[in-house]
C-alpha positions as CSV (number, residue, x, y, z in Angstrom):
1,X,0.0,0.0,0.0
2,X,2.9,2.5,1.1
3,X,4.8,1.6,-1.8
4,X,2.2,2.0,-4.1
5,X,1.3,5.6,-2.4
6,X,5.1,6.3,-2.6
7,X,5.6,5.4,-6.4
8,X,2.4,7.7,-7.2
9,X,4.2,10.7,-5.4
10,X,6.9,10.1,-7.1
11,X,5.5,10.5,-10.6
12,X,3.6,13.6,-9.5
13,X,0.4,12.5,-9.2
14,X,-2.2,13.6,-6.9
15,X,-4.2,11.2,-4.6
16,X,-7.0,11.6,-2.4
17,X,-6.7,10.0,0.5
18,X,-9.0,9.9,3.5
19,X,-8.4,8.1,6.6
20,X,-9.4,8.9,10.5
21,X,-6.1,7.4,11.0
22,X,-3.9,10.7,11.1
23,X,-0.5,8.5,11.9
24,X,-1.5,6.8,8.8
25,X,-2.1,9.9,6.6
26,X,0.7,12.0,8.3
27,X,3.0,9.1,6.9
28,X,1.7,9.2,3.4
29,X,0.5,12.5,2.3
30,X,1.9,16.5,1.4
31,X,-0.9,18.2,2.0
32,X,-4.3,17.8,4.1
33,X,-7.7,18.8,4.8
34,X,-9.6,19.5,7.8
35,X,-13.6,19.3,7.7
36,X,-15.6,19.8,10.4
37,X,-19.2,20.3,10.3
38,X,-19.2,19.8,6.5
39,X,-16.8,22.9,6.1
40,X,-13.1,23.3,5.1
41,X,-11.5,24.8,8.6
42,X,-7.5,24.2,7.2
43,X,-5.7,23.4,4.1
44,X,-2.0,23.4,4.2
45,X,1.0,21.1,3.4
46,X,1.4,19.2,6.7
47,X,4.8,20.1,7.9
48,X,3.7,24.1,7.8
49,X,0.7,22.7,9.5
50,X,2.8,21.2,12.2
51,X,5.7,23.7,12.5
52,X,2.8,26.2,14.0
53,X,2.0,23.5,16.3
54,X,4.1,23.3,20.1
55,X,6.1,21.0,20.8
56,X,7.0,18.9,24.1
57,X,10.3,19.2,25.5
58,X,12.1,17.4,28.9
59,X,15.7,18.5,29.5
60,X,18.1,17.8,32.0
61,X,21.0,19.9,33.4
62,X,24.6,18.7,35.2
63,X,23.6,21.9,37.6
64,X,20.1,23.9,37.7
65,X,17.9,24.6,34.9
66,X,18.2,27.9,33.3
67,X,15.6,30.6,33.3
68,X,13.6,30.3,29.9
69,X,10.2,32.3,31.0
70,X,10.0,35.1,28.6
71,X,12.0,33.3,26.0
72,X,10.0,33.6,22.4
73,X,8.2,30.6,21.7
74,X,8.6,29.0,25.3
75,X,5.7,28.0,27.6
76,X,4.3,26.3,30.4
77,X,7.6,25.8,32.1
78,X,8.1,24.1,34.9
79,X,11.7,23.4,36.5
80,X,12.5,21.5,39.7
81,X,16.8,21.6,40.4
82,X,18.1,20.2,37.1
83,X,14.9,19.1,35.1
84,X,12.8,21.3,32.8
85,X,10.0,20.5,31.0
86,X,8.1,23.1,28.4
87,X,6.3,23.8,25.7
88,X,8.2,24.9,22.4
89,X,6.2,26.8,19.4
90,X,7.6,28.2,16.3
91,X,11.6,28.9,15.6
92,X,14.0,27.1,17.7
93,X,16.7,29.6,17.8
94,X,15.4,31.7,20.6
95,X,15.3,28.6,23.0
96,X,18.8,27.3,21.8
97,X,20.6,30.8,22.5
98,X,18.9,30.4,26.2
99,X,20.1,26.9,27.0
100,X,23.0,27.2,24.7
101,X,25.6,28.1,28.0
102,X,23.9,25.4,30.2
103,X,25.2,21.8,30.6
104,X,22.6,19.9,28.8
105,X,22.8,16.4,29.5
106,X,19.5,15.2,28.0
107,X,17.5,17.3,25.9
108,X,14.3,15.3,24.2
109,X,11.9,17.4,21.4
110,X,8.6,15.6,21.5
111,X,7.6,16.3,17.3
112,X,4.5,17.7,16.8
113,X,1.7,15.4,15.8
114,X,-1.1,15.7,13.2
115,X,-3.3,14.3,15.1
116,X,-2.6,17.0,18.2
117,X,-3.6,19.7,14.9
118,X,-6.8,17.8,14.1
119,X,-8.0,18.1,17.8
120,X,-7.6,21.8,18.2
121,X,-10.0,22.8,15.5
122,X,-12.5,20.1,16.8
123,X,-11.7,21.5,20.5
124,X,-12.1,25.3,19.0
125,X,-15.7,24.4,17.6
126,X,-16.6,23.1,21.2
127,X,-15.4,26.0,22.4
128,X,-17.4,28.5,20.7
């Protein structure tokens, strides 16, 4: 199936492909739609969909965490001694410079998922 998929995008051609499976059609597609209600709600190639999306990340320090509140892009941290955890949204650059003087000794970026997109239109519509 994957290789069939694969051989298609290689010659150029355009499939539709609809799946609630998101792993499944993160893994084989460019581009994807989001309906809800009947209406288009997002159209976009799937890694500028998910570069807008935040991203986990657990670090851990040889001495105490630095101080990344304020730094662009950086949320929800929380730091006890020398573990951080935080969310990470946009251009890494910004967070790098911060904890480029610390001594990292684990550092793990969660990717952001298609399936974490899909749920935050469904979760803006229960929202409104």
């Amino acid at each position: 199936f994957y290789a069939v998929l694969d051989g298609l995008r290689r010659e150029g051609r355009t499939v539709f492909f609809s799946s609630h499976v998101l792993s499944e059609v993160e893994r084989v597609c460019d581009r994807v739609a989001i309906i809800r209600s009947g209406r288009l709600v997002a159209l976009s190639d799937i890694e500028v969909l998910l570069d807008r999306r935040r991203r986990h990340v657990e670090m851990r320090f040889a001495g105490d965490a630095p101080a990344l509140e304020g730094v662009p892009g950086v949320s929800d941290v929380v730091a006890q001694g020398g573990s951080l955890s935080c969310q990470l949204e946009g251009d890494v650059g910004p967070f790098l410079a911060a904890i480029a003087h610390a001594q990292v000794r684990d550092l793990t970026i969660e990717p952001a998922r298609l399936e974490e997109a899909f749920l935050e239109y469904y979760e803006d519509a229960a929202a409104a």
